[in-house]
N, C-alpha and C positions, 0 to 999 in steps of 0.2 A: 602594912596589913597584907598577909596572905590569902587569893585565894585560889581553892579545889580547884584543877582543869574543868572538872563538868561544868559548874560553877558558870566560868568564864566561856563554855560551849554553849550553856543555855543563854545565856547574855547575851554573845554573839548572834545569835538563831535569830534571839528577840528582836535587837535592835537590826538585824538586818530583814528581817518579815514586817519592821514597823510600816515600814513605806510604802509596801503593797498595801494596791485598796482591794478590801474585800468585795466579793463577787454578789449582789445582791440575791437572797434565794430564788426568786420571780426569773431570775437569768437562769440561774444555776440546771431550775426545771424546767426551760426553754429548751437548753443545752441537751441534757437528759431525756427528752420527748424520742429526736433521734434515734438514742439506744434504748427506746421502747419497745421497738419494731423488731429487737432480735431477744434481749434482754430480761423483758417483760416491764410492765408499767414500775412494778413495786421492784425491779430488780433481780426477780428469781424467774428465770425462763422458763415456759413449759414444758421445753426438749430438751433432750441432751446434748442435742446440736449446737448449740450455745450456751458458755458459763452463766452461772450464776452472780450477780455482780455486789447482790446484796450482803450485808454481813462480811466480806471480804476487807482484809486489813488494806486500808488508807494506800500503806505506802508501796503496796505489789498494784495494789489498780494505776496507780500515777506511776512507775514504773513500766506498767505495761503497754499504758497508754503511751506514754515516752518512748520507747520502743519499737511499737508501732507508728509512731513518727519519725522517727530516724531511719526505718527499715531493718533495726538491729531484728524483730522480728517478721515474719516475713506471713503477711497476710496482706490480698489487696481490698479486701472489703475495710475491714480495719486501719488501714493506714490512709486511704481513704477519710476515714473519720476523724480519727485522731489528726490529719497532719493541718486542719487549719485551729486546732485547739492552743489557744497560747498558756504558759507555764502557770498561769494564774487560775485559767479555767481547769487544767486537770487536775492541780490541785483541789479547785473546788469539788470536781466530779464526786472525784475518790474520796471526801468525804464526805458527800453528800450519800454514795451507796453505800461506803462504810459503817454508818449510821441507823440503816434501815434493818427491820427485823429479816433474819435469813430463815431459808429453808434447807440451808447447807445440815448436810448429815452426814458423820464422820463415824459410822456403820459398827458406834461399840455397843449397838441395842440387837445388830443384829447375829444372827448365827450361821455359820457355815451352810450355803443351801439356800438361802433366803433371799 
């Protein structure tokens, strides 16, 4: 029996995320309180000072967070934050924001001038 590489990459994925235990939500929004304080409670900041976290794909927020642990990105508030996050919980984050309703606007309502 043959099968599809994809196939046997999602299988792979599977069987090796079995083992991780999931993050209870109650943690999850423990965790997330932290990046309240820059963020916003719901994820969409009030200023421009700070991204927007809500509505953001999964896997650029846990990449970013990742990076900001490594120092591949170079923030010291952020790395900060990130660097006692273990690979479990930022996965959790980044779905956890991913999830939520955004205010992200990708400006094709608006017109030159505006």
């Amino acid at each position: 029996m043959k099968f599809a590489p994809a196939f046997l990459v999602v299988c792979g994925f599977a069987l090796a995320t079995a083992h991780a235990q999931p993050i209870p939500l109650e943690k999850v929004k423990e965790k997330a309180a932290t990046c309240a304080a820059c963020h916003g409670a719901d994820g969409n900041a009030s200023t421009a000072l700070y991204p927007r976290l809500a509505g953001q794909y999964h896997d650029y927020l846990a990449r970013a967070l990742h990076e900001y642990k490594s120092g591949e990105r170079k923030n010291p508030i952020m790395a900060g934050m990130a660097a006692p996050l273990s690979d479990a919980e930022i996965d959790a984050l980044s779905h956890y924001y991913a999830e939520m309703p955004t205010k992200l606007d990708d400006l094709s309502k608006h017109e030159q001038g505006n």
